[in-house]
C-alpha positions as CSV (number, residue, x, y, z in Angstrom):
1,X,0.0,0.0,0.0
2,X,1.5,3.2,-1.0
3,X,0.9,6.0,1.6
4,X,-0.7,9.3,0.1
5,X,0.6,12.2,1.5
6,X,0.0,14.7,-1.6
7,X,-2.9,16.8,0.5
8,X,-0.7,18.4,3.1
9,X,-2.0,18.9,7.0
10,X,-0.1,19.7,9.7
11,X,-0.2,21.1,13.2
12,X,0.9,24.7,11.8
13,X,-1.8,24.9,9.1
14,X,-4.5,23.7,12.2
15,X,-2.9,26.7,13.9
16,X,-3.1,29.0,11.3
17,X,-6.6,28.2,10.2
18,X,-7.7,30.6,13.5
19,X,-7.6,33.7,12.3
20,X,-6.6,35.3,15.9
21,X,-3.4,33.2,15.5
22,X,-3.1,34.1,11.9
23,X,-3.2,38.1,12.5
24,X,-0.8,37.4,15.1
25,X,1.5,35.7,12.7
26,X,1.5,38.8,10.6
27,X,1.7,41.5,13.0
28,X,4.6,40.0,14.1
29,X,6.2,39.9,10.8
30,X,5.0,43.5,9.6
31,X,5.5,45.5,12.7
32,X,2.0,45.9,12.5
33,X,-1.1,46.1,15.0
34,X,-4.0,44.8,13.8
35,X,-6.5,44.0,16.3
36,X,-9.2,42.6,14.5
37,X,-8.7,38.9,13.1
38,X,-12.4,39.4,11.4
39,X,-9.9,42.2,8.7
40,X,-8.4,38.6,7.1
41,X,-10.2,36.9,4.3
42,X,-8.7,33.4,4.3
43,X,-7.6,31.8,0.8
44,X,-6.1,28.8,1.5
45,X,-6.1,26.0,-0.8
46,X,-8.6,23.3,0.4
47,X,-7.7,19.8,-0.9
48,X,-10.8,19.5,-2.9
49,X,-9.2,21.8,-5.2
50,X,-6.0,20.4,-6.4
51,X,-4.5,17.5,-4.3
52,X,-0.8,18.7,-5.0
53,X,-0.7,22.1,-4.4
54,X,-1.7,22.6,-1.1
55,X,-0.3,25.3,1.2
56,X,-0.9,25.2,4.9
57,X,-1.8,29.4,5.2
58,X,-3.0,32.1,2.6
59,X,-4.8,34.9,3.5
60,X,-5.5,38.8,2.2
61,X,-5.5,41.8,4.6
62,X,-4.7,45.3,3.5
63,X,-4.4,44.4,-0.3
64,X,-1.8,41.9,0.7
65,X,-1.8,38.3,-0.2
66,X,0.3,36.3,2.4
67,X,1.2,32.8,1.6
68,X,2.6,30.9,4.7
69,X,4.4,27.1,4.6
70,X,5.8,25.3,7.6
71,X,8.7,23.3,6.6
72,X,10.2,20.6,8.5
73,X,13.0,19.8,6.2
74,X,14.5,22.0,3.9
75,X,13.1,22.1,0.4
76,X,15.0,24.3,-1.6
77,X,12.0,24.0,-4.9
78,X,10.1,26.5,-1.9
79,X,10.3,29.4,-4.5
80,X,8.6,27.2,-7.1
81,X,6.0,25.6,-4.7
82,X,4.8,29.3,-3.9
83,X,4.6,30.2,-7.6
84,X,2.2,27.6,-7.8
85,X,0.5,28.3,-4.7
86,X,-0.3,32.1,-6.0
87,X,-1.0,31.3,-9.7
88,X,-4.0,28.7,-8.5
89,X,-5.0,30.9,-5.8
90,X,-5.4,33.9,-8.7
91,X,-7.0,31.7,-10.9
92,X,-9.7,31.4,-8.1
93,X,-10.3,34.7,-7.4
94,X,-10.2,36.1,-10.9
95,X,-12.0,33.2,-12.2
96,X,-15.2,35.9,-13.4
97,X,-13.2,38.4,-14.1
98,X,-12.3,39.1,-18.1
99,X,-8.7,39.1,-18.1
100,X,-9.2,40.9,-21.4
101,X,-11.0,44.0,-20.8
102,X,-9.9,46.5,-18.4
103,X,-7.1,46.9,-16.1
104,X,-6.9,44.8,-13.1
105,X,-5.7,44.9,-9.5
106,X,-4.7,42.0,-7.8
107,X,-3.1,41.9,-3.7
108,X,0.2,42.6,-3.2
109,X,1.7,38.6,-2.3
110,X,4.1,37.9,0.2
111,X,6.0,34.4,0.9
112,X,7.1,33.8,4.2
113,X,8.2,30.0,5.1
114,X,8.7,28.8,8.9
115,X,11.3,26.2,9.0
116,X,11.8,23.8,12.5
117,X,13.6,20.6,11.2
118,X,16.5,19.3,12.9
119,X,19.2,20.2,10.3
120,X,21.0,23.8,11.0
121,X,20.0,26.5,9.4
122,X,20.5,30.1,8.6
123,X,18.0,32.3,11.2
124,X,16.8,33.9,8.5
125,X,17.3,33.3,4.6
126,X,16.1,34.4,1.1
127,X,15.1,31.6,-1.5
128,X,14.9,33.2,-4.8
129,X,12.8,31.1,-7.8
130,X,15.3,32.7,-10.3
131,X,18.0,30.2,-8.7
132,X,15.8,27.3,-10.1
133,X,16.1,28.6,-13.7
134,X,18.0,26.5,-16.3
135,X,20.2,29.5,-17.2
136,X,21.2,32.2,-15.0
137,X,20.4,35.8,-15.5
138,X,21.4,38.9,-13.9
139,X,18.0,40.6,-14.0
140,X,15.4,37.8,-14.9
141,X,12.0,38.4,-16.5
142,X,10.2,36.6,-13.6
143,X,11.2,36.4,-10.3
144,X,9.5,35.2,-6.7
145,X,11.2,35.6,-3.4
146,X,10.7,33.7,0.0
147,X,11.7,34.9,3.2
148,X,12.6,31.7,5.5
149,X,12.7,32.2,9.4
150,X,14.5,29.1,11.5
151,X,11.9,28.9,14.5
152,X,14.0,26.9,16.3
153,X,14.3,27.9,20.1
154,X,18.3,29.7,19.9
155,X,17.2,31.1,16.6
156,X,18.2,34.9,16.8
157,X,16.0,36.5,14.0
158,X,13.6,37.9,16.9
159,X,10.5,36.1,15.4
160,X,9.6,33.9,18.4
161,X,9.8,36.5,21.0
162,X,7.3,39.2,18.6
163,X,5.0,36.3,18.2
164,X,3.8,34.0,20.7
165,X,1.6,31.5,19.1
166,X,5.1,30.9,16.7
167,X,6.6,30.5,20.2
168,X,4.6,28.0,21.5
169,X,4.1,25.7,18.4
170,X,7.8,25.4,18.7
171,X,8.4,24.6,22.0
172,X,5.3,22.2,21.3
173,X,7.4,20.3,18.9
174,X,10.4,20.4,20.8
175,X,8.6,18.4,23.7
176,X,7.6,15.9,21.3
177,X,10.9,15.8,19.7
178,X,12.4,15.2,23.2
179,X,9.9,12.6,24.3
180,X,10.8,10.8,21.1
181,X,14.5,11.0,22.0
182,X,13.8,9.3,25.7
183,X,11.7,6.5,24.1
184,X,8.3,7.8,25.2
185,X,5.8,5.0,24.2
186,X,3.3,8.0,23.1
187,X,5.3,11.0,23.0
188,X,2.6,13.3,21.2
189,X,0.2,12.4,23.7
190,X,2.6,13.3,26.4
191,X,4.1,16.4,24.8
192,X,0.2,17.8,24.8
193,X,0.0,16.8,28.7
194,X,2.6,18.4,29.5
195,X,1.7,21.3,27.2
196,X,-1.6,21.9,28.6
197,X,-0.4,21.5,31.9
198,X,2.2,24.3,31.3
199,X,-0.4,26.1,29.3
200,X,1.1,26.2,26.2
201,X,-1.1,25.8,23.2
202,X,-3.5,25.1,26.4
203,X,-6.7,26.3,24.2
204,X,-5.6,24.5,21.1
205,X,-4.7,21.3,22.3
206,X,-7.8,21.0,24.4
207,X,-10.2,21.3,22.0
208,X,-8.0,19.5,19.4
209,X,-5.5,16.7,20.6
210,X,-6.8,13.9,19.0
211,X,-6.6,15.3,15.8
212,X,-3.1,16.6,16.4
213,X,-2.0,13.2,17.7
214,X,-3.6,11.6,14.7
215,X,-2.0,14.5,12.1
216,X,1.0,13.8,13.7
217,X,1.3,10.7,13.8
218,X,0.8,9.8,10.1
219,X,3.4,12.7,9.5
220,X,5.8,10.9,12.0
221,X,5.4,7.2,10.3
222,X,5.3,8.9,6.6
223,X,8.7,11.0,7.4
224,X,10.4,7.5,9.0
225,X,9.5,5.4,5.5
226,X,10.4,7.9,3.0
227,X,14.1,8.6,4.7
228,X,14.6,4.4,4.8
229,X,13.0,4.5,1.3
230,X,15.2,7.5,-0.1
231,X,18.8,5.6,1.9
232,X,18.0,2.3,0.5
233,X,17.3,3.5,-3.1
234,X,20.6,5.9,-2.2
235,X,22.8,2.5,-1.1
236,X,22.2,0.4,-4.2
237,X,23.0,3.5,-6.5
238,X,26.0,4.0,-4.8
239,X,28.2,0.9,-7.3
240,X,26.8,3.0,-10.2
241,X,28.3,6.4,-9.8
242,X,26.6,9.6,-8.3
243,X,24.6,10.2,-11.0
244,X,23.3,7.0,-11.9
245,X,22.8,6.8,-8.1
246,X,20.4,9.8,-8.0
247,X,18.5,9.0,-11.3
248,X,17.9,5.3,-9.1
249,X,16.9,7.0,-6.2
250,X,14.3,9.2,-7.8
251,X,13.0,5.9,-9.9
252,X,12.3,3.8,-6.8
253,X,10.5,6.6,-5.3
254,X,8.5,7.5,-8.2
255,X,8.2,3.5,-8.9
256,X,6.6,3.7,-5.0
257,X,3.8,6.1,-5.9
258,X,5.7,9.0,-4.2
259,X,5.2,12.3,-5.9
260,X,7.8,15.0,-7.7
261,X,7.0,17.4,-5.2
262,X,7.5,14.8,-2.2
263,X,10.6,13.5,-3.6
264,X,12.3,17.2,-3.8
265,X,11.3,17.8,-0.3
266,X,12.9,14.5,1.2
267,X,15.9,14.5,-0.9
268,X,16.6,18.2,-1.7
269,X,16.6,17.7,-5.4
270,X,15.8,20.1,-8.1
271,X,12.3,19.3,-9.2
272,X,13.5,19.4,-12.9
273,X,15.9,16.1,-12.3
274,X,12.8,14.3,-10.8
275,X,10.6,15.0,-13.9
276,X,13.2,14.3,-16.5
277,X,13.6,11.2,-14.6
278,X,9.8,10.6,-14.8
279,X,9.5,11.5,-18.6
280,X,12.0,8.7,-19.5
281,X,10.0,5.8,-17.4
């Protein structure tokens, strides 16, 4: 059985789905001081609209179009996921509108991606989609530009002490990390104990536990088959040479019913290998 994992959920989109923690989120990021989460008009993507691009926050406020993404592991095709993020999102809201006639306005977009895996990274870093392009260019026609923050606790970009839902989602995961590390028999379930008992997230993980244990969960089991998947496809391509080695990797994946976009994220390569890979099967 293959596992599906192409419609994207996660304990940060659950978060961000409140509008309360979503304004908070972008005050934090703008300097701003919105007070009133009702001002946000929530776009996200819902999975009964395309089952591979699915982002886990968009939302408009003032003109602006803000397009959010949790990462876990570094995915460096992030430019190219947000392209495709904003072009369907457009597509939606322009949908009755004559792209012909006169002059349109569209919000202002924004790309902001949250990053918590376990691999160092910079506190804060730009991810151009121009560095994705075939050939270089020193002023290219099109261009899309995501602002990473690491919201690991020692990160020092500020973002975690402006924001405290951002805050508390991370030291959420951090519990669960560490209760993972001690061999906790269920150490989502005891992360949110000791959460609620230290009242953070106290609100959210009352009212929503079970489907946070469940989210997780399937995220935690999916994450631990893909990196023995991607290592074992790695170790018999290794008597072939890097290259051959990468093209093998990618096959067995995509031979596994693993998606493009899936493989890129796992093993951090460019999403133009994985389809020429896929065009020649």
């Amino acid at each position: 059985m293959v596992e599906n994992r192409e419609v994207k959920s996660d304990v940060f989109s659950m978060l961000m789905e409140d509008k309360k923690n979503a304004l908070e989120v972008y005050n934090a990021l703008n300097g701003s001081d919105y007070s009133d989460p009702e001002l946000i008009e929530m776009v996200t993507l819902e999975k009964g609209i395309s089952l591979t691009i699915r982002n886990d926050a968009a939302f408009i406020l003032d003109a602006n179009i803000n397009i959010y993404e949790h990462q876990s592991t570094y995915n460096p095709n992030m430019p190219l996921r947000a392209f495709l993020y904003l072009a369907s999102t457009l597509k939606l809201m322009l949908k009755n509108k004559d792209l012909f006639g006169a002059k349109l306005t569209i919000p202002t977009p924004h790309f902001v991606v949250f990053y918590n895996g376990t691999k160092n990274r910079p506190n804060k870093e730009v991810m151009l989609l121009s560095d994705l392009f075939s050939h270089k260019e020193c002023s290219p026609e099109l261009e899309l530009k995501c602002t990473v923050f690491n919201i690991n606790s020692g990160s020092d970009n500020g973002i975690l002490d402006k924001c405290m839902v951002l805050n508390e989602y991370t030291r959420f995961i951090e519990k669960v990390r560490y209760y993972e590390s001690i061999n906790d028999e269920s150490p989502i379930s005891t992360a949110i104990d000791w959460c609620i008992e230290n009242h953070i997230l106290e609100e959210f993980l009352r009212g929503r536990g079970q489907e946070v244990i469940k989210v997780m969960t399937l995220d935690m089991t999916f994450e631990h088959r893909m990196e023995i998947r991607c290592q074992e496809a790695l170790e018999e391509g290794r008597q072939e040479g890097i290259a051959e080695e990468r093209i093998n990797c990618i096959r067995k994946m995509l031979v596994s019913g693993i998606t493009p976009e899936r493989i890129a994220e796992i093993c951090s390569y460019p999403m133009q290998e994985i389809l020429e890979v896929k065009s020649k099967m």
